[in-house]
Each structure stands twice: as structure tokens, then as C-alpha cells.
The first five atom37 places (N, CA, C, CB, O) and aatype in JSON, in Angstrom:
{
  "aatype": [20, 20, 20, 20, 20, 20, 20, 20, 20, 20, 20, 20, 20, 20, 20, 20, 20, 20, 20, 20, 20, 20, 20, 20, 20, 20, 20, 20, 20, 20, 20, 20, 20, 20, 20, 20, 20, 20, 20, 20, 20, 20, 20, 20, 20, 20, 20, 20, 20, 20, 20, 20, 20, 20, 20, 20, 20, 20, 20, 20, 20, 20, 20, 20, 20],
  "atom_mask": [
    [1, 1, 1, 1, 1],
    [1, 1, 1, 1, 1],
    [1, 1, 1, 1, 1],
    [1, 1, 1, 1, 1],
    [1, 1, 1, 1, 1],
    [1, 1, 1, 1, 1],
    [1, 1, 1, 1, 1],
    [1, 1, 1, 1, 1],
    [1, 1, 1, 1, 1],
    [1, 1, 1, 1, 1],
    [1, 1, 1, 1, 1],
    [1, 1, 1, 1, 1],
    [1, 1, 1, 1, 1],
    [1, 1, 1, 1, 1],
    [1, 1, 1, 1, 1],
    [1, 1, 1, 1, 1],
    [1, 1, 1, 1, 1],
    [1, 1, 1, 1, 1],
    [1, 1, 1, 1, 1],
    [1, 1, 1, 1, 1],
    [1, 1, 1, 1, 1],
    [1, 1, 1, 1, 1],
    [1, 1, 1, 1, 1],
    [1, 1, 1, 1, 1],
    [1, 1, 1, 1, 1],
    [1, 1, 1, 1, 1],
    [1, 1, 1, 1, 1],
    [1, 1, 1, 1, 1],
    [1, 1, 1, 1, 1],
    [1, 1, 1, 1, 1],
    [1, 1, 1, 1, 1],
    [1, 1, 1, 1, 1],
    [1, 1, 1, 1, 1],
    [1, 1, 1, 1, 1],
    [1, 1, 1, 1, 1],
    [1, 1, 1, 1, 1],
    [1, 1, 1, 1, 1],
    [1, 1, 1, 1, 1],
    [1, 1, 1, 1, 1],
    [1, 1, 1, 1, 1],
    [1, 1, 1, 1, 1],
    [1, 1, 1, 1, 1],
    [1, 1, 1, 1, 1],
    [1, 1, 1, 1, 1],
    [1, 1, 1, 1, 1],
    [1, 1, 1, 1, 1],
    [1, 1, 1, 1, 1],
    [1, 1, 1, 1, 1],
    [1, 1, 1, 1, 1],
    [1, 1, 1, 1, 1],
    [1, 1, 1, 1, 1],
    [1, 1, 1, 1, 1],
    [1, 1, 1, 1, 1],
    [1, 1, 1, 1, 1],
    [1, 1, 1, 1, 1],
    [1, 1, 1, 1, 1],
    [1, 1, 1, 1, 1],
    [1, 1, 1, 1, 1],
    [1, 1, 1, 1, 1],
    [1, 1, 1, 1, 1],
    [1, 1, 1, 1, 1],
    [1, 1, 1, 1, 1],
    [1, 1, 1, 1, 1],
    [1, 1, 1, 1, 1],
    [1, 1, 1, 1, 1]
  ],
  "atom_positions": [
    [[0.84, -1.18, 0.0], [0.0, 0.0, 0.0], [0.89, 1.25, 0.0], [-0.96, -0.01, 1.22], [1.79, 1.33, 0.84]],
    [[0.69, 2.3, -0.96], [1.74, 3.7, -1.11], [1.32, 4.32, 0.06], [1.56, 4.84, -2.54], [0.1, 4.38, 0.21]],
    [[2.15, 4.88, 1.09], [2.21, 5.91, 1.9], [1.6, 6.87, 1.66], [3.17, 6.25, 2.1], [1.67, 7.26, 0.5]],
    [[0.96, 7.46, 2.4], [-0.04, 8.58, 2.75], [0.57, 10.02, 3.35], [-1.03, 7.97, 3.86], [1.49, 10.0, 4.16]],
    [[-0.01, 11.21, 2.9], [0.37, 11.96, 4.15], [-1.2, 12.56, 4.31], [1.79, 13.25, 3.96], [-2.08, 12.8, 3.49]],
    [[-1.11, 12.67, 5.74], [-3.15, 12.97, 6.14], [-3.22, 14.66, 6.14], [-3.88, 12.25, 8.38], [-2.21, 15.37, 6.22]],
    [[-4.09, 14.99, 6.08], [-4.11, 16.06, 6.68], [-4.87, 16.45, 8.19], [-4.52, 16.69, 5.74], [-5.56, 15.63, 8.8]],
    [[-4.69, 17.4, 8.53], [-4.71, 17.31, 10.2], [-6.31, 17.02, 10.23], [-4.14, 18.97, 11.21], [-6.54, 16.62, 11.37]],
    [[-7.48, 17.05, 9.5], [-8.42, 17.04, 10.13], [-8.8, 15.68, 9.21], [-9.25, 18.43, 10.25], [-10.01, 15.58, 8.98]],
    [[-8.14, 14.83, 8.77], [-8.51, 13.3, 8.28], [-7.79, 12.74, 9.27], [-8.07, 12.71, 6.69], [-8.42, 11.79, 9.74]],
    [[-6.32, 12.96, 10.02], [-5.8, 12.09, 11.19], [-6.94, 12.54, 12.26], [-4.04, 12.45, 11.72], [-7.54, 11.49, 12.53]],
    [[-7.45, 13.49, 12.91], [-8.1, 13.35, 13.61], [-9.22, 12.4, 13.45], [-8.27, 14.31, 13.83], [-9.69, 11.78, 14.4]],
    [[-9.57, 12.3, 12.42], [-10.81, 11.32, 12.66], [-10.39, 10.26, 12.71], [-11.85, 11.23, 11.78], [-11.07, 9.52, 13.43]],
    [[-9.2, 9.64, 12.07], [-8.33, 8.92, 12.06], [-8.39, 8.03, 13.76], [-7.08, 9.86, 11.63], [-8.84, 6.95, 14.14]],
    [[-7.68, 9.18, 14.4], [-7.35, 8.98, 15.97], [-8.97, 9.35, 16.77], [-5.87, 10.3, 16.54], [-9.17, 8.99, 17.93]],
    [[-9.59, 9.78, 16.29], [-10.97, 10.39, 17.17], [-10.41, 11.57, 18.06], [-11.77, 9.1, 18.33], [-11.16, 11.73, 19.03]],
    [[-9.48, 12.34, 18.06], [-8.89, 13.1, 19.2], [-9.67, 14.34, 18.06], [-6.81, 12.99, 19.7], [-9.92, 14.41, 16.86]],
    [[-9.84, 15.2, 19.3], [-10.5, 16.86, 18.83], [-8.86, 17.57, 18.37], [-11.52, 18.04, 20.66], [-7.73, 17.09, 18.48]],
    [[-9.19, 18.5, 17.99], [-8.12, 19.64, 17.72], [-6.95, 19.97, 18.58], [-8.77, 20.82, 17.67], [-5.76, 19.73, 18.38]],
    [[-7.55, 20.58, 19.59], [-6.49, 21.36, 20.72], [-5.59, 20.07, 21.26], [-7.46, 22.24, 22.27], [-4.38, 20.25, 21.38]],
    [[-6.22, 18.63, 21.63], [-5.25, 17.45, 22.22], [-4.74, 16.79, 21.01], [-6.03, 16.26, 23.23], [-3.84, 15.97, 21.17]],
    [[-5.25, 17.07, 19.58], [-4.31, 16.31, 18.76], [-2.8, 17.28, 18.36], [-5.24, 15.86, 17.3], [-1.83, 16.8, 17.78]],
    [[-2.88, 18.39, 18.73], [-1.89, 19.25, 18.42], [-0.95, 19.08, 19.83], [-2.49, 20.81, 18.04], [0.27, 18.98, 19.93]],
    [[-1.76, 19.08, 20.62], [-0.79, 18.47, 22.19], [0.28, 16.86, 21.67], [-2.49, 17.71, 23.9], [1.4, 16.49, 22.02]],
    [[-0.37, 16.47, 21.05], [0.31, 15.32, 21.03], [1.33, 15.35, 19.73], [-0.73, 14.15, 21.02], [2.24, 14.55, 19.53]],
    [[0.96, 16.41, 18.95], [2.24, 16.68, 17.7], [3.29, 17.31, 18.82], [1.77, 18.09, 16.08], [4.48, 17.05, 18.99]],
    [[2.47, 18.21, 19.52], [4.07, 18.93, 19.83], [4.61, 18.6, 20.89], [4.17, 20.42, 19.97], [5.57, 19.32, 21.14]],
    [[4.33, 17.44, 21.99], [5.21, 16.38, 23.05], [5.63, 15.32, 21.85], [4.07, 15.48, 24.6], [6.09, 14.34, 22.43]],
    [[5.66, 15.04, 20.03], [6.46, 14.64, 19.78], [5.76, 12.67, 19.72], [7.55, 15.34, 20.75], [6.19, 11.77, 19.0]],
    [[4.62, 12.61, 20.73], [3.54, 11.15, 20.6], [3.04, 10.84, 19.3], [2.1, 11.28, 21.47], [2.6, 9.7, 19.12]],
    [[3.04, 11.94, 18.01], [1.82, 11.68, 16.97], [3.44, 12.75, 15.78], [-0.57, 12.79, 17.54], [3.83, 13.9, 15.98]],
    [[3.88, 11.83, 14.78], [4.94, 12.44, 14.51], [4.42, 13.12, 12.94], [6.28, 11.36, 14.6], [3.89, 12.42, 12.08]],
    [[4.69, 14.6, 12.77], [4.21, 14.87, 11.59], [5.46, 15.73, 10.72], [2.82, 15.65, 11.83], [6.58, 16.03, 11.11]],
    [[4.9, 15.95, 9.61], [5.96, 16.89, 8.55], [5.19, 18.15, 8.36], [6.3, 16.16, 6.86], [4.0, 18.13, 8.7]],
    [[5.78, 19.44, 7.79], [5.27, 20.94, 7.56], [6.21, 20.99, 6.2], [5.64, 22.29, 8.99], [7.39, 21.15, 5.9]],
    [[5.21, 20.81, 5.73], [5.01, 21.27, 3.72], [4.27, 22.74, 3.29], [3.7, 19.92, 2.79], [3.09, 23.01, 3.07]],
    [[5.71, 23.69, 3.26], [4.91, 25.09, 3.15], [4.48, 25.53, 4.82], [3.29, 24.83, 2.04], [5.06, 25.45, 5.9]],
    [[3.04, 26.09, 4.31], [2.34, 26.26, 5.78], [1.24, 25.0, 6.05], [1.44, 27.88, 5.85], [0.5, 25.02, 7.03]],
    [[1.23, 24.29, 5.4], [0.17, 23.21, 5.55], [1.17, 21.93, 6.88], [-0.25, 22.36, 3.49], [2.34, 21.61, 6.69]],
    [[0.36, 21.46, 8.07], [1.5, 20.35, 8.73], [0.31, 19.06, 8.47], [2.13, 20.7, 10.88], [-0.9, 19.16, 8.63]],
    [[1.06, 17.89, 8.02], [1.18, 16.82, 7.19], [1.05, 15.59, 8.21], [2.55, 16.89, 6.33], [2.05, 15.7, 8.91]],
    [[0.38, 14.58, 8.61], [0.95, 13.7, 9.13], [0.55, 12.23, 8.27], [0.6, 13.82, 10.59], [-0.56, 11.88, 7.87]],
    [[2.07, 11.44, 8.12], [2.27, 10.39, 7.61], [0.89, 9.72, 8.4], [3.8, 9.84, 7.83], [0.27, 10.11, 9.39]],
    [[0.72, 8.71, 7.64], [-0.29, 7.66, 8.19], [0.29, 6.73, 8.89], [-1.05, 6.98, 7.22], [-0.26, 6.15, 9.82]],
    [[1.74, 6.46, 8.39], [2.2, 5.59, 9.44], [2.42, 5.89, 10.91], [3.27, 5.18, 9.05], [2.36, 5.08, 11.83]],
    [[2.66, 7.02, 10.95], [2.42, 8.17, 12.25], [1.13, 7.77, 13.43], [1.89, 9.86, 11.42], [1.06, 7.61, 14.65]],
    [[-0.04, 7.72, 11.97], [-1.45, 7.17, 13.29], [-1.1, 5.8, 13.49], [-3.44, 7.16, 12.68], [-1.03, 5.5, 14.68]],
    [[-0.81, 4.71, 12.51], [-0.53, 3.43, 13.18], [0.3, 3.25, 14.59], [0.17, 2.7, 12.21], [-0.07, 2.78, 15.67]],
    [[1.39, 3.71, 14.25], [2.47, 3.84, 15.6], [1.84, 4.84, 16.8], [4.12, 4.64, 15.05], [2.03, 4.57, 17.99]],
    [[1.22, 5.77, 16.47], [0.48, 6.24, 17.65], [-0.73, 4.81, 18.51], [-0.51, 7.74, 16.9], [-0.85, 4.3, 19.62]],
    [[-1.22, 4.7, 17.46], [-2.6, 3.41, 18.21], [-1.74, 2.28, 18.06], [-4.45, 3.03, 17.18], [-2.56, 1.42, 18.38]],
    [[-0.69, 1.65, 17.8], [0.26, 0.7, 18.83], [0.69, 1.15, 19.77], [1.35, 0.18, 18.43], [0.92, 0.26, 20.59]],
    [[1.06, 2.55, 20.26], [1.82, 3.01, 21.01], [0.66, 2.57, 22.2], [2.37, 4.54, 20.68], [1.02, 1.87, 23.14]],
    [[-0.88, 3.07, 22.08], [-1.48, 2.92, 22.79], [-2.4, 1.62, 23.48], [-1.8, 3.67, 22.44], [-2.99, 1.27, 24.51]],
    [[-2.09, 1.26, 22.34], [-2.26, -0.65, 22.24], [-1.3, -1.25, 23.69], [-1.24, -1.49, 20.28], [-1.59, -1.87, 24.71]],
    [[-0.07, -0.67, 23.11], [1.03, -1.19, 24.27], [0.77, -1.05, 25.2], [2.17, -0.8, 24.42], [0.65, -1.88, 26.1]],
    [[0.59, 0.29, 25.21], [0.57, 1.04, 26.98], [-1.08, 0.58, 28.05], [0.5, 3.4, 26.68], [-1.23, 0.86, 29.24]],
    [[-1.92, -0.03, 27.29], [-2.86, -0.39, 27.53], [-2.49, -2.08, 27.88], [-3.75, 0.06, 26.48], [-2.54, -2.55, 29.01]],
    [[-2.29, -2.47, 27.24], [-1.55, -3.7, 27.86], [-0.54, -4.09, 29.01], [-0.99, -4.05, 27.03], [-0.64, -5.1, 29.71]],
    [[0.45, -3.14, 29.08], [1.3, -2.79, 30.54], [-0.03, -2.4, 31.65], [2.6, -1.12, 30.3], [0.03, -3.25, 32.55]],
    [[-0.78, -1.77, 31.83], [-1.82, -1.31, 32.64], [-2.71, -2.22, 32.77], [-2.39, -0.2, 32.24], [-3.5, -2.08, 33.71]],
    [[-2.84, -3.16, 32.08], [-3.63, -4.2, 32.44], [-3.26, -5.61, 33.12], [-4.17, -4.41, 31.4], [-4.04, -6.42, 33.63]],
    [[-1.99, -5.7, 33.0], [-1.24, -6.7, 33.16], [-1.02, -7.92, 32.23], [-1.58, -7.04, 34.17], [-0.42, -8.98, 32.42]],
    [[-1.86, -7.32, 30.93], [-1.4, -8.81, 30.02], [-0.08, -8.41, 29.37], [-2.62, -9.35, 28.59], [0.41, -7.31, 29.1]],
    [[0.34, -9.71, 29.22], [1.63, -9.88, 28.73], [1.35, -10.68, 27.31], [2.61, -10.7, 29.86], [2.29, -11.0, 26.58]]
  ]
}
């Protein structure tokens, strides 16, 4: 499948996160994106590794291994 780049309001729906916490999470660096011009870009592989990231961390908190 060719790589994607989203734009910020298709990753949000993407992730379900609103505006103000999906930009929290570009800029602590959790949700990794590119800036093309003035437009900022995020790879799609970006949302996968974000919802493993959270996959994981949901699994440590639960105790499955």
C-alpha cells in the first residue's frame, strides 16, 4: 500500500482526538508529523504507531503480557 500523508483534520478522525489534544500530542512529539509550506502533514504511518503506542501502553496497565 503507497504511503499517505493525512491532513490534520482526516488524522483526527483517524485517531478520534479533537483539535487542541491532537496538536498536544504533535508537539510532546507522541503523533509524529511533517510541515510542507504552511500546511503540517501527518504520515499515516504516524497514526498506526500512535494506536500501537497505545495498544502497548494499555496492555502494561492491564497486566497482560
Amino acid at each position: 500500500m503507497p504511503r499517505r500523508l493525512l491532513s490534520v483534520p482526516e488524522a483526527m478522525a483517524c485517531t478520534g482526538l479533537g483539535r487542541s489534544n491532537f496538536f498536544n500530542k504533535i508537539a510532546t512529539g507522541e503523533i509524529r508529523s511533517v510541515k510542507i509550506g504552511k500546511r503540517r502533514l501527518i504520515p499515516d504511518t504516524a497514526i498506526d504507531e500512535y494506536i500501537e503506542g497505545l495498544e502497548a501502553q494499555s496492555e502494561v496497565t492491564s497486566g497482560v503480557a
